[in-house]
N, C-alpha and C positions, 0 to 999 in steps of 0.2 A: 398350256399351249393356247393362244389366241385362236378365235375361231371369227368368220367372218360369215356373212347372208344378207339375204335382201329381203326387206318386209313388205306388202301390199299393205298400204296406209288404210284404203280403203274399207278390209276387212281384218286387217291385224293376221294376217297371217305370212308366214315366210313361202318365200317365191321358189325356194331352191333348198338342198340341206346345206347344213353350215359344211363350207368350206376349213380345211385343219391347213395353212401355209405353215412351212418349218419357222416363221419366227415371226412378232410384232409386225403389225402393220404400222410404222410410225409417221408415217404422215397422212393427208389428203390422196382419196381413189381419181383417176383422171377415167372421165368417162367421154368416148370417141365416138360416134355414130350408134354403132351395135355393140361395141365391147369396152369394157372396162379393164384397167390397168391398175395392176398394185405391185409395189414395192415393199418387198421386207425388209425389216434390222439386219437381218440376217444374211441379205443380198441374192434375194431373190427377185426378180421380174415379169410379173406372170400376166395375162393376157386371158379376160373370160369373157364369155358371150353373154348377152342378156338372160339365160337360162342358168346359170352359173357354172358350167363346163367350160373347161383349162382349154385354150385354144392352142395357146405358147406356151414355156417357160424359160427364161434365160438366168444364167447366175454371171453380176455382175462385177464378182472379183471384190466387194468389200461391201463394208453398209450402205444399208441405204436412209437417208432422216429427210429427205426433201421431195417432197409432190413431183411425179412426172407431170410434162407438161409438152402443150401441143404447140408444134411451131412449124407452120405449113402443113405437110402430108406425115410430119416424122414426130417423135415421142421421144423426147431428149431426158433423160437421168440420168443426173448428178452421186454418185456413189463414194463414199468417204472409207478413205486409207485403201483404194484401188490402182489397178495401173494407170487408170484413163482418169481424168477427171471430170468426163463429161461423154456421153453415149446418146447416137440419136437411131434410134429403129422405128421401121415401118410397120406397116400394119397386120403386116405376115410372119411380125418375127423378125425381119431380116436385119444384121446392121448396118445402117449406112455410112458412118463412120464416128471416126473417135477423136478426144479430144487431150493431148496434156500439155497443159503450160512449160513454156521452159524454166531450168532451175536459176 
């Protein structure tokens, strides 16, 4: 199981205990203001505070392999073999709306 934390450069020590998400972090963390955003393999979408406590969690219906990323006020991910092909949520969690190409 991958585990995830944040070190203080400063004194080498960890800021928080390691975090256990149900799968691979496989890309880039997007960090927002106060909270950080991760994405699992596994399709997960989680949402922590600079403390390292789970603010949110969403399951996005498939993998996930690409960085969320910040486009105005909203956190759009990309999740592979899902319904949507593209998800943008605020900063609460909430979603804003979704995305699938036509066939």
């Amino acid at each position: 199981m991958e585990t995830f934390f944040s070190l203080d450069l400063t004194n080498n020590r960890q800021n928080w205990d390691a975090l256990k998400p149900d799968g691979p972090i496989t890309a880039n963390l997007l960090v927002v203001n106060d909270q950080i955003y991760v994405a699992t393999e596994s399709g997960s979408f989680i949402a922590l505070d600079r403390d390292g406590k789970i603010i949110w969690e969403k399951e996005l219906g498939g993998k996930s392999y690409t960085t969320p990323i910040l486009a105005n006020d909203l956190i759009l991910v990309a999740p592979y073999q899902a319904e949507f092909a593209l998800m943008a949520y605020d900063a609460q969690g909430k979603q804003a709306w979704t995305f699938t190409p036509e066939k």
